[in-house]
MOPAC internal coordinates of N, CA, C and O (Angstrom, degrees):
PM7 1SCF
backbone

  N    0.0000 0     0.00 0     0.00 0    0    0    0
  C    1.4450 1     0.00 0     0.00 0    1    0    0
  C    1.5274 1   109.56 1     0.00 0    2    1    0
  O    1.2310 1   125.51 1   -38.68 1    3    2    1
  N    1.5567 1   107.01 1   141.32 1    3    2    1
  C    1.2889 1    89.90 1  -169.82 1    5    3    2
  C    2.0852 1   109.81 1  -104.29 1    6    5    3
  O    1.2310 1   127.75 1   -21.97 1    7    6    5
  N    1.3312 1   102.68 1   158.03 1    7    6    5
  C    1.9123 1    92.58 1  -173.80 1    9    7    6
  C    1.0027 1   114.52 1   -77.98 1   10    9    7
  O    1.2310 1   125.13 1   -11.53 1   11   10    9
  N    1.2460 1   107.75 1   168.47 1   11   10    9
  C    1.7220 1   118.78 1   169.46 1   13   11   10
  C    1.2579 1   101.59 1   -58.55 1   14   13   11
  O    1.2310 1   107.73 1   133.28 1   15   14   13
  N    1.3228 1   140.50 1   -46.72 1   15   14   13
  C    1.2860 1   129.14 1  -145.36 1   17   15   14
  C    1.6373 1    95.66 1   -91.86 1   18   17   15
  O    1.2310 1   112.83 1  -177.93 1   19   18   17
  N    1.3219 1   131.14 1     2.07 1   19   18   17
  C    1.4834 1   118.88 1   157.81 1   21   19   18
  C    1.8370 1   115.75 1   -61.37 1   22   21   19
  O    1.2310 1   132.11 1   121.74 1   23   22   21
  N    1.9446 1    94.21 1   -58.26 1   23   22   21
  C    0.9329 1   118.62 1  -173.30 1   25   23   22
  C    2.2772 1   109.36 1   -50.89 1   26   25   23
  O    1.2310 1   138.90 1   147.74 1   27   26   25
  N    0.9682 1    80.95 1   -32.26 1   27   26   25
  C    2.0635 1    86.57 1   165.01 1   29   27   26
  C    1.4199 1   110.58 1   -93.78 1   30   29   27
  O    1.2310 1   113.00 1   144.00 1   31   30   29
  N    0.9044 1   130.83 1   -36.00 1   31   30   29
  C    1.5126 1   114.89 1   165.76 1   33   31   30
  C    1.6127 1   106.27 1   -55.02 1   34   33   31
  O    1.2310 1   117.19 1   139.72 1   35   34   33
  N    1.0054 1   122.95 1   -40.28 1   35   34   33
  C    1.4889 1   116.39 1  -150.23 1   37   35   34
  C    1.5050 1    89.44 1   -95.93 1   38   37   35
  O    1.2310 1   117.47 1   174.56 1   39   38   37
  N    1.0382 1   122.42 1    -5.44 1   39   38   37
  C    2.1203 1   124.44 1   179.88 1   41   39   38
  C    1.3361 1    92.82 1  -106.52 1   42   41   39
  O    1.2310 1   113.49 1   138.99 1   43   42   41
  N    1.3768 1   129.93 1   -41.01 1   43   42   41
  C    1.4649 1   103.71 1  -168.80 1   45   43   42
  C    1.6709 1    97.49 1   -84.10 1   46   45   43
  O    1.2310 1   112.65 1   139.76 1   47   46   45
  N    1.0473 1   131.49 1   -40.24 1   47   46   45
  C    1.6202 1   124.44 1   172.69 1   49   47   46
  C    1.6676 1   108.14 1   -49.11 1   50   49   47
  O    1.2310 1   116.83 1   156.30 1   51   50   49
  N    1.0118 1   123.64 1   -23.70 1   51   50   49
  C    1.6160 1   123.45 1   172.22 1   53   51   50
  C    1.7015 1   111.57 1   -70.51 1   54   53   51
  O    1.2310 1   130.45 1   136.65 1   55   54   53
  N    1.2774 1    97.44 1   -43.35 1   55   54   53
  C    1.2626 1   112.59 1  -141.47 1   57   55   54
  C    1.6790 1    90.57 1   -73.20 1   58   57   55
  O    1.2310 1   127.84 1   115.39 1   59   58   57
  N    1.8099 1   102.51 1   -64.61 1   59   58   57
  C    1.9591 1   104.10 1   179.62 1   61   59   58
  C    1.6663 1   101.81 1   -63.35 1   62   61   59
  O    1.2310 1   102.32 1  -170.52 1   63   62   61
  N    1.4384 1   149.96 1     9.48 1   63   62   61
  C    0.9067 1   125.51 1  -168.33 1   65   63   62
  C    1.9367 1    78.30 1  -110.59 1   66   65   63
  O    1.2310 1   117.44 1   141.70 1   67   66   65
  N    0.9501 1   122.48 1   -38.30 1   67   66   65
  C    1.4665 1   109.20 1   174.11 1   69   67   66
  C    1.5382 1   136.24 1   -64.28 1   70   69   67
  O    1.2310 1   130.13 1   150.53 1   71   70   69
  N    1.5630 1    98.07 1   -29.47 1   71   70   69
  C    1.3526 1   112.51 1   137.06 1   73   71   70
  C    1.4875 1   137.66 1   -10.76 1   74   73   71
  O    1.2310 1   134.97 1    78.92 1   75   74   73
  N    1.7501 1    88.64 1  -101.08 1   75   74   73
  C    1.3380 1   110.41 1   163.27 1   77   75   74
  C    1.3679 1   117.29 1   -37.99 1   78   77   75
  O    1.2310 1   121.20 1   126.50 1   79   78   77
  N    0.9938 1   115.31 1   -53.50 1   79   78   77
  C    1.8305 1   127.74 1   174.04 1   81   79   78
  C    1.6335 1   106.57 1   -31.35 1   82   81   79
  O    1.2310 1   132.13 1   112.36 1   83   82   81
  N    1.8120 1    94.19 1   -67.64 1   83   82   81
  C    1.1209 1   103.73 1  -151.79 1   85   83   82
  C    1.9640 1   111.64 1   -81.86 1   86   85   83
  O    1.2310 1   125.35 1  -169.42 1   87   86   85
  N    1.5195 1   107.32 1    10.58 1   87   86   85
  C    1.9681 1   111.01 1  -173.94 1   89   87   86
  C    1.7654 1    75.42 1  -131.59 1   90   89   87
  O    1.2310 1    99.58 1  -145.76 1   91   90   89
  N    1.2869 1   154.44 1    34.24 1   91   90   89
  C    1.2588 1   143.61 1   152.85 1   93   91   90
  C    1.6183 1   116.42 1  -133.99 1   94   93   91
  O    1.2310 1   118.55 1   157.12 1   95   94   93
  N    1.4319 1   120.37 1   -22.88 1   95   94   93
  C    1.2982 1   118.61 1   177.67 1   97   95   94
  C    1.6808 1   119.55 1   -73.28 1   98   97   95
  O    1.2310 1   119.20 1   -43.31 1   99   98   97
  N    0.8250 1   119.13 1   136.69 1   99   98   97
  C    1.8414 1   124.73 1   165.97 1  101   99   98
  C    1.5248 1   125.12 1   -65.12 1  102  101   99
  O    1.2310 1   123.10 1   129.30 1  103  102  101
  N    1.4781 1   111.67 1   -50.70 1  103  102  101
  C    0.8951 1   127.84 1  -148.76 1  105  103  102
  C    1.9010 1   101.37 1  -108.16 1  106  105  103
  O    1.2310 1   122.59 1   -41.71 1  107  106  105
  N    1.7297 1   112.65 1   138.29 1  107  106  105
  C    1.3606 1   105.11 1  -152.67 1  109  107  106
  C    1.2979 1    99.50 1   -76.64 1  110  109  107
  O    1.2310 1   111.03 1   138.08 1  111  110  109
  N    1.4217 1   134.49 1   -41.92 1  111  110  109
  C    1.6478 1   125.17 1   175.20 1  113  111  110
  C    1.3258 1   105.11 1   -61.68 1  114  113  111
  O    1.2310 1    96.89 1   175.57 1  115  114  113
  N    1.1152 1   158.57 1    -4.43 1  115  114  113
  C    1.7229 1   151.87 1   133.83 1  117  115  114
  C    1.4487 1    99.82 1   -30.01 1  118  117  115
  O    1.2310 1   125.36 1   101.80 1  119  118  117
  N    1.6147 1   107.31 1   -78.20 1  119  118  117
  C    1.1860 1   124.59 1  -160.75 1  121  119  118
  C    1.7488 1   107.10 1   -57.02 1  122  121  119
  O    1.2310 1   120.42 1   122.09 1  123  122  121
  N    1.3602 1   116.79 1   -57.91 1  123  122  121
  C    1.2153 1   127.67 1   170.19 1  125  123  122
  C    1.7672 1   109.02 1   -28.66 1  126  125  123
  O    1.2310 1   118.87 1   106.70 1  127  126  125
  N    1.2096 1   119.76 1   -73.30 1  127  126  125
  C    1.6860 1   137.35 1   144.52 1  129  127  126
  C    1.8439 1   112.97 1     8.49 1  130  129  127
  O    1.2310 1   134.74 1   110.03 1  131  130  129
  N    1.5536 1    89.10 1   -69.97 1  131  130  129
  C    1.2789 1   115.37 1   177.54 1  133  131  130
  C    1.4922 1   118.07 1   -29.05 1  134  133  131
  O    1.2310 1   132.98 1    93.08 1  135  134  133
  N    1.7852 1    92.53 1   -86.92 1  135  134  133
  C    0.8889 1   112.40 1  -175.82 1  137  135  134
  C    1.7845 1   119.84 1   -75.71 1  138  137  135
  O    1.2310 1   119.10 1  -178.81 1  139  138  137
  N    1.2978 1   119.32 1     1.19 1  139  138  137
  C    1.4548 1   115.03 1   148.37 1  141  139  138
  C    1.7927 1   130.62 1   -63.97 1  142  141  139
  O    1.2310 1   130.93 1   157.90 1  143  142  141
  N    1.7924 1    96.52 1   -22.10 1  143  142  141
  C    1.6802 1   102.40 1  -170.55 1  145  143  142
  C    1.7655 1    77.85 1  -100.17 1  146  145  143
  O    1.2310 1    95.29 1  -166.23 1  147  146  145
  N    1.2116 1   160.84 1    13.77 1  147  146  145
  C    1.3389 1   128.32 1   140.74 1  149  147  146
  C    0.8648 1   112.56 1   -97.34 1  150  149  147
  O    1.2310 1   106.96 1   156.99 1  151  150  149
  N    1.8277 1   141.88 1   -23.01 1  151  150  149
  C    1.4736 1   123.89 1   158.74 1  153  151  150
  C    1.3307 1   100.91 1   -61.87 1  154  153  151
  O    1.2310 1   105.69 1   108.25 1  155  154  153
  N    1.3383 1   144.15 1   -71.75 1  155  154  153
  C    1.7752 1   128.56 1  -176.09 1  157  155  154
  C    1.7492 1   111.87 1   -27.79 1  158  157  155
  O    1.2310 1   118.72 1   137.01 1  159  158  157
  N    1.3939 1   120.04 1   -42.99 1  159  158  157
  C    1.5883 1   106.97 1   165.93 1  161  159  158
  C    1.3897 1   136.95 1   -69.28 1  162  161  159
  O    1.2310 1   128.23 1   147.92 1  163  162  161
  N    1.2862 1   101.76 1   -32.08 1  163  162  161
  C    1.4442 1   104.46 1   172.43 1  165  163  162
  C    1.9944 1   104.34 1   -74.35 1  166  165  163
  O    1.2310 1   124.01 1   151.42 1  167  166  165
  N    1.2083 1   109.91 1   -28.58 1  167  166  165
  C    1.9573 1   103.61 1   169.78 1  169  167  166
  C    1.4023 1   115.86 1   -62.70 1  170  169  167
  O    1.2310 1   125.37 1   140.90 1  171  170  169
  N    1.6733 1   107.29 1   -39.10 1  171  170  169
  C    1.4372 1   120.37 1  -178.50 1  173  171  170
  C    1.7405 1   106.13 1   -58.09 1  174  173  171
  O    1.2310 1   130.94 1   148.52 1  175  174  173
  N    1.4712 1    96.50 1   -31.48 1  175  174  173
  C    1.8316 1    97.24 1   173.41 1  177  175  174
  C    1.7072 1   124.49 1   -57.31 1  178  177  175
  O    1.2310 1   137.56 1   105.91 1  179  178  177
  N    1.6061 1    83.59 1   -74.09 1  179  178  177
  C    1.5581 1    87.59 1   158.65 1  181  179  178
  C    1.3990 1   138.05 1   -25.27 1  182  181  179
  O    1.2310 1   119.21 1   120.48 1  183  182  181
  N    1.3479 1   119.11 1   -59.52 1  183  182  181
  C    1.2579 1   135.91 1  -172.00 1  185  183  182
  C    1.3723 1    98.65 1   -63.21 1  186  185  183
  O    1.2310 1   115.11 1   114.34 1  187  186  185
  N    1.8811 1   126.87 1   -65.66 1  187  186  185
  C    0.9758 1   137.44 1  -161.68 1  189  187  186
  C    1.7827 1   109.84 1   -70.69 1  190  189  187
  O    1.2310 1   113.51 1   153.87 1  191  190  189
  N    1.3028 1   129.88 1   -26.13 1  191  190  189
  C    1.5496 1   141.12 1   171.63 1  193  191  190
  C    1.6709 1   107.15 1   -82.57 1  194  193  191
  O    1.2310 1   117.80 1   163.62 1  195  194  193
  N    1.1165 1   121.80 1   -16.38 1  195  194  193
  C    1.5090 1   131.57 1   173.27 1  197  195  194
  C    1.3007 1   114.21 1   -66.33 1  198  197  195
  O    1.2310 1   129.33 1   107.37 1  199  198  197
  N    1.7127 1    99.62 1   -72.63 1  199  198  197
  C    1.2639 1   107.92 1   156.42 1  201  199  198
  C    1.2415 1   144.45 1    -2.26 1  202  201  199
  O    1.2310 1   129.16 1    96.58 1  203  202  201
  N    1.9966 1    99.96 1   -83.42 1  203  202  201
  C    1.2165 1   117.02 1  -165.00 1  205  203  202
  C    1.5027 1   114.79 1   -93.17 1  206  205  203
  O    1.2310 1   127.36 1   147.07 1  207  206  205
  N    1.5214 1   103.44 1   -32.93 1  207  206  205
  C    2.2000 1   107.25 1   148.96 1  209  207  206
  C    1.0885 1   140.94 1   -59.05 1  210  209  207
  O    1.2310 1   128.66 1   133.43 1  211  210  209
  N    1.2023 1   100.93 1   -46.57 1  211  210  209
  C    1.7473 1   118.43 1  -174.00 1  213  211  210
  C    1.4508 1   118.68 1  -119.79 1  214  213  211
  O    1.2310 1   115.58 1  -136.27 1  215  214  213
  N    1.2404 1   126.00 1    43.73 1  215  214  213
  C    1.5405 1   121.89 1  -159.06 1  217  215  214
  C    1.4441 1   123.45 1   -66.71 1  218  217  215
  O    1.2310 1   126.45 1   172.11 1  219  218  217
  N    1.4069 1   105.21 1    -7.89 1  219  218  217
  C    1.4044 1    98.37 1   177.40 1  221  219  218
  C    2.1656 1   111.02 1  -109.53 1  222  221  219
  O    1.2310 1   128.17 1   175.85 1  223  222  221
  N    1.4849 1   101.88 1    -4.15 1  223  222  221
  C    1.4012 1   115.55 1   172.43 1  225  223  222
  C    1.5366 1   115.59 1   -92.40 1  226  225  223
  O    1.2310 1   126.77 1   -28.65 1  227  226  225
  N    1.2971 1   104.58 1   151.35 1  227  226  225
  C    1.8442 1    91.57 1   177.82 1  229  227  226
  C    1.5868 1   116.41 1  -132.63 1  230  229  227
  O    1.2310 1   122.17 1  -135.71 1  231  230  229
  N    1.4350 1   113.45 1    44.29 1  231  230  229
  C    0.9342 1   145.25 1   161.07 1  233  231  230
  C    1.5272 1   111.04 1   -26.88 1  234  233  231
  O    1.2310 1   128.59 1   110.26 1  235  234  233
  N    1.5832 1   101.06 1   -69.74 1  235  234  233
  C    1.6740 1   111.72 1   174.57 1  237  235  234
  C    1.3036 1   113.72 1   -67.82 1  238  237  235
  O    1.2310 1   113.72 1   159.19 1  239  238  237
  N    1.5249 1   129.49 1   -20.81 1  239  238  237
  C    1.2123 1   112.81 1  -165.84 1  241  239  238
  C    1.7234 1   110.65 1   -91.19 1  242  241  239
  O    1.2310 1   130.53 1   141.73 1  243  242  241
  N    1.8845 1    97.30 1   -38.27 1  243  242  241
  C    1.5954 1    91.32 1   144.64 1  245  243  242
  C    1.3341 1   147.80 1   -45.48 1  246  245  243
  O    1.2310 1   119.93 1   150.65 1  247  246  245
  N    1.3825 1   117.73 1   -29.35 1  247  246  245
  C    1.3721 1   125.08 1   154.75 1  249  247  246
  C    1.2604 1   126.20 1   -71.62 1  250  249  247
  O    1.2310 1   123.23 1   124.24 1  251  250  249
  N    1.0598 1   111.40 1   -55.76 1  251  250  249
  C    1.4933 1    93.88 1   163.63 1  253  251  250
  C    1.3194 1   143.92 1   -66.08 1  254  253  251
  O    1.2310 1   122.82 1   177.69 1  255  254  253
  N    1.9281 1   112.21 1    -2.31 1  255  254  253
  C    1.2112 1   113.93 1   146.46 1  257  255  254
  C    1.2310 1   136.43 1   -63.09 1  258  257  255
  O    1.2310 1   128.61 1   146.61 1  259  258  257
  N    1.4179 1   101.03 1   -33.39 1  259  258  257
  C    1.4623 1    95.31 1   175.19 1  261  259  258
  C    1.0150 1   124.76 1  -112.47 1  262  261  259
  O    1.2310 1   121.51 1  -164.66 1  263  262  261
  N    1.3980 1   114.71 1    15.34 1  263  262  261
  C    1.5337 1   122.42 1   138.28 1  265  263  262
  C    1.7563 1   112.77 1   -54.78 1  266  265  263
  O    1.2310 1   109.98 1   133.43 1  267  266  265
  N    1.1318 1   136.41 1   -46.57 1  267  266  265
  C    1.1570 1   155.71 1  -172.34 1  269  267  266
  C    1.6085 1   112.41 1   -64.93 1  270  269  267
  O    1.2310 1   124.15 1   143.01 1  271  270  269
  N    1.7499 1   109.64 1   -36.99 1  271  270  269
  C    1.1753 1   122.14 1   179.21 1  273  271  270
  C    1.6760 1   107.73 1   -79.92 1  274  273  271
  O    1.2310 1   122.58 1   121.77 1  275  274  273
  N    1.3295 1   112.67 1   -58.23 1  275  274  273
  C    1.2107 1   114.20 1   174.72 1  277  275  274
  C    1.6775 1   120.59 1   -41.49 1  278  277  275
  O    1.2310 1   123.40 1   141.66 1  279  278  277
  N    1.5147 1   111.09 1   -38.34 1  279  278  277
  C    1.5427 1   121.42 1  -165.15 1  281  279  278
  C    1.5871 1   102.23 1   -85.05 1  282  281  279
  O    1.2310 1   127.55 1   166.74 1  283  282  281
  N    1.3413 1   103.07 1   -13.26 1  283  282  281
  C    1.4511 1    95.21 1   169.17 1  285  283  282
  C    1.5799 1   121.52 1  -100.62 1  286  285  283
  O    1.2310 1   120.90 1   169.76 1  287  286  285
  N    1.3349 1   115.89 1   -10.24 1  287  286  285
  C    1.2085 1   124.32 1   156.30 1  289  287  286
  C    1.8836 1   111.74 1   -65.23 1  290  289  287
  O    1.2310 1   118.68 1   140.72 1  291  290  289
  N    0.9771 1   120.13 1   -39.28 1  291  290  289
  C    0.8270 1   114.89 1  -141.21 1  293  291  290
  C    2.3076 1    93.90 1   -91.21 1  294  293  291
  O    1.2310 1   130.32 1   148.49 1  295  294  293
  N    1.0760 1    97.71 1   -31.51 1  295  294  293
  C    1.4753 1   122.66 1  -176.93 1  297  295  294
  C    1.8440 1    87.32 1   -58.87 1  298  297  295
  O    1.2310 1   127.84 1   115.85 1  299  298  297
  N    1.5571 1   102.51 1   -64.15 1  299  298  297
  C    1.5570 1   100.80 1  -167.90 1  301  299  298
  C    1.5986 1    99.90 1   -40.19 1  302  301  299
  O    1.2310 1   121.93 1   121.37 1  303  302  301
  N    1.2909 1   113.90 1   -58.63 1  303  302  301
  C    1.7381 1   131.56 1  -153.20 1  305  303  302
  C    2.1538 1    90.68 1   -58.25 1  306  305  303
  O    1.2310 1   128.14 1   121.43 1  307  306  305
  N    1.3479 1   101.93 1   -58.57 1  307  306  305
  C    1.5974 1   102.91 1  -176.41 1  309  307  306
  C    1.5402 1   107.32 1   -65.48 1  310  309  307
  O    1.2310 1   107.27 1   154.75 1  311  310  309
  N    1.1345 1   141.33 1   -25.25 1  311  310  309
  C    1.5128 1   127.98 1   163.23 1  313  311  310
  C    1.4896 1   110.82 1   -82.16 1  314  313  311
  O    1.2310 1   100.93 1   165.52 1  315  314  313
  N    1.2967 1   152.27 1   -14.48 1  315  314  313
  C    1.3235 1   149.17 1   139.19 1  317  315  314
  C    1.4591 1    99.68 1   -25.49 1  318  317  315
  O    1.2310 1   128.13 1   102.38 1  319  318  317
  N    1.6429 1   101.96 1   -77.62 1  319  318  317
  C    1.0123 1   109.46 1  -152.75 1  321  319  318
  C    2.1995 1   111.82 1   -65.54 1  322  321  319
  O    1.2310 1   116.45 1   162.92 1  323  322  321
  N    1.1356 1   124.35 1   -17.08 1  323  322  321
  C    1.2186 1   159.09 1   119.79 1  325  323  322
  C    1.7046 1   114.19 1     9.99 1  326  325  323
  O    1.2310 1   132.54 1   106.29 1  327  326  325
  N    1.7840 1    93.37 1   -73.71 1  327  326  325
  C    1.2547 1   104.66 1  -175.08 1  329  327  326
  C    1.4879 1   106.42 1   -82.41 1  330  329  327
  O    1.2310 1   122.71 1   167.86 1  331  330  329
  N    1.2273 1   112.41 1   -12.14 1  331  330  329
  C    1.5359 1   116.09 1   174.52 1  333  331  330
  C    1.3144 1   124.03 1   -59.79 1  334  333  331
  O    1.2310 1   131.72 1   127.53 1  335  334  333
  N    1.2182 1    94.99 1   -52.47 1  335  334  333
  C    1.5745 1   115.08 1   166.25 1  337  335  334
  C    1.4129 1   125.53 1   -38.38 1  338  337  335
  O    1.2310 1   136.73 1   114.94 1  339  338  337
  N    1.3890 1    85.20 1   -65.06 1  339  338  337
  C    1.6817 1   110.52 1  -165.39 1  341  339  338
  C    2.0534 1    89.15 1   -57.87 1  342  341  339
  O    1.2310 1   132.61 1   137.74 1  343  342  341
  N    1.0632 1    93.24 1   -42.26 1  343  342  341
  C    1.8588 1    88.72 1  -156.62 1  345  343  342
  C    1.9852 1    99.59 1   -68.43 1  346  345  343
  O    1.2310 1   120.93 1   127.68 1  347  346  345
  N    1.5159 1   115.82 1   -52.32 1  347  346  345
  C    1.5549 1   105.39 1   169.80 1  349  347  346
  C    1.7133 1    93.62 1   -69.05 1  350  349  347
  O    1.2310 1    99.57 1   121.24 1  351  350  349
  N    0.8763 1   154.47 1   -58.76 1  351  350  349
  C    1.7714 1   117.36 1  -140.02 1  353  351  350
  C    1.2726 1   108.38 1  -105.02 1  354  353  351
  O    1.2310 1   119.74 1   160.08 1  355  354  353
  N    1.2707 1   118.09 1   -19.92 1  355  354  353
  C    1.6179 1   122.76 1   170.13 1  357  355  354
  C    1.3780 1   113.91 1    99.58 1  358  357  355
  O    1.2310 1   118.15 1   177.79 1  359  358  357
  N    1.2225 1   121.12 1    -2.21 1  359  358  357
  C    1.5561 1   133.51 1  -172.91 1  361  359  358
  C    1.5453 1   103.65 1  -141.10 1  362  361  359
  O    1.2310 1   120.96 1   -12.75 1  363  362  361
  N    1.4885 1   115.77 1   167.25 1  363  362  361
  C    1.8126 1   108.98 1   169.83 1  365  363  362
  C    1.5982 1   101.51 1  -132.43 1  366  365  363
  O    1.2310 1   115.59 1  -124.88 1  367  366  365
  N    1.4461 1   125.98 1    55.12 1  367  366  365
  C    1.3354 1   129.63 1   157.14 1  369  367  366
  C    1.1791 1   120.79 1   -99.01 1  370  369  367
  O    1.2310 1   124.79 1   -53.04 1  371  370  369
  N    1.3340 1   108.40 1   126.96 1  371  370  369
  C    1.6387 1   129.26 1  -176.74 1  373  371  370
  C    1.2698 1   129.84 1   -34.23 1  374  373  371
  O    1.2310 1   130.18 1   146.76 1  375  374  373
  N    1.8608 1    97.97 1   -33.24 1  375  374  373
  C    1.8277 1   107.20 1   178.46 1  377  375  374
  C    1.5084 1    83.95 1   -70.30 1  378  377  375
  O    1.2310 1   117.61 1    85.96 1  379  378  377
  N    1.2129 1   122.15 1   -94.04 1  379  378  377
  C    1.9331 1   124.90 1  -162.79 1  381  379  378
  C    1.5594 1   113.04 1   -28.64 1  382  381  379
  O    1.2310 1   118.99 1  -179.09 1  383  382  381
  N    1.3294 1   119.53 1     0.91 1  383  382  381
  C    1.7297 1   117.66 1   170.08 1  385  383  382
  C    1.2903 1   134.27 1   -72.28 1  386  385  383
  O    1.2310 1   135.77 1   150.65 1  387  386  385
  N    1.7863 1    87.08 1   -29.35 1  387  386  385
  C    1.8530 1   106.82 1   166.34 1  389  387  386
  C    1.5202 1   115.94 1   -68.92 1  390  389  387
  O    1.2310 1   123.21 1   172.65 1  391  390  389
  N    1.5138 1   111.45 1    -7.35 1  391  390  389
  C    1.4421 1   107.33 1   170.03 1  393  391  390
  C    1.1329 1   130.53 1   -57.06 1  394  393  391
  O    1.2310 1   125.60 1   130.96 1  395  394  393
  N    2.0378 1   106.84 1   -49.04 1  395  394  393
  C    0.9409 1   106.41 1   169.50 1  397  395  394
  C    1.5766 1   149.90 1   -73.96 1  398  397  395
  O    1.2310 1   123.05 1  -152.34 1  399  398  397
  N    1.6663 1   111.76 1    27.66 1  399  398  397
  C    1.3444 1   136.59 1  -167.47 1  401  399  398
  C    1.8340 1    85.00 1   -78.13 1  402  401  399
  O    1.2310 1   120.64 1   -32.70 1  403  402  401
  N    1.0179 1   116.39 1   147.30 1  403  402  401
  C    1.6661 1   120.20 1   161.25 1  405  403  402
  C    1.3444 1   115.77 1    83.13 1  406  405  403
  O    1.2310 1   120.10 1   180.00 1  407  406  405

């Protein structure tokens, strides 16, 4: 059986690497990227505290479905908005986004 404390190593290594991703990348599908591997850690929580607290409730696993549902709504809505970009400015870096203010 495997421990909880794998299951947190392997969420908190998701979690600062999405981080990092997400206060060093330029470009919005980087960032987008990013911030999918810290919502996937915080689900990896859920799932993995469900488990090992509540094993016969599925409390966490419901949450982390719809953690999962939401993040995919939300991905569709940020690549819309994505292609928006890309089509007025011709590029998808974060500095050239303030262009489109006005």
């Amino acid at each position: 059986m495997i421990k909880l404390e794998f299951y947190l190593v392997i969420s908190t290594l998701m979690f600062f690497i999405g981080i990092f991703g997400f206060i060093t990348r330029k470009s919005m599908i980087a960032v987008l990227i990013s911030l999918e591997l810290v919502l996937n850690a915080v689900e990896i929580n859920f799932a993995a505290f469900n488990r090992f607290l509540f094993p016969h409730q599925l409390e966490g696993m419901f949450f982390a479905l719809f953690g999962i549902a939401i993040t995919a709504a939300e991905t569709a809505v940020a690549l819309a908005i994505i292609i928006n970009a890309y089509r007025k400015l011709g590029n998808i870096n974060i500095n050239d986004a303030s262009k489109m203010r006005g």
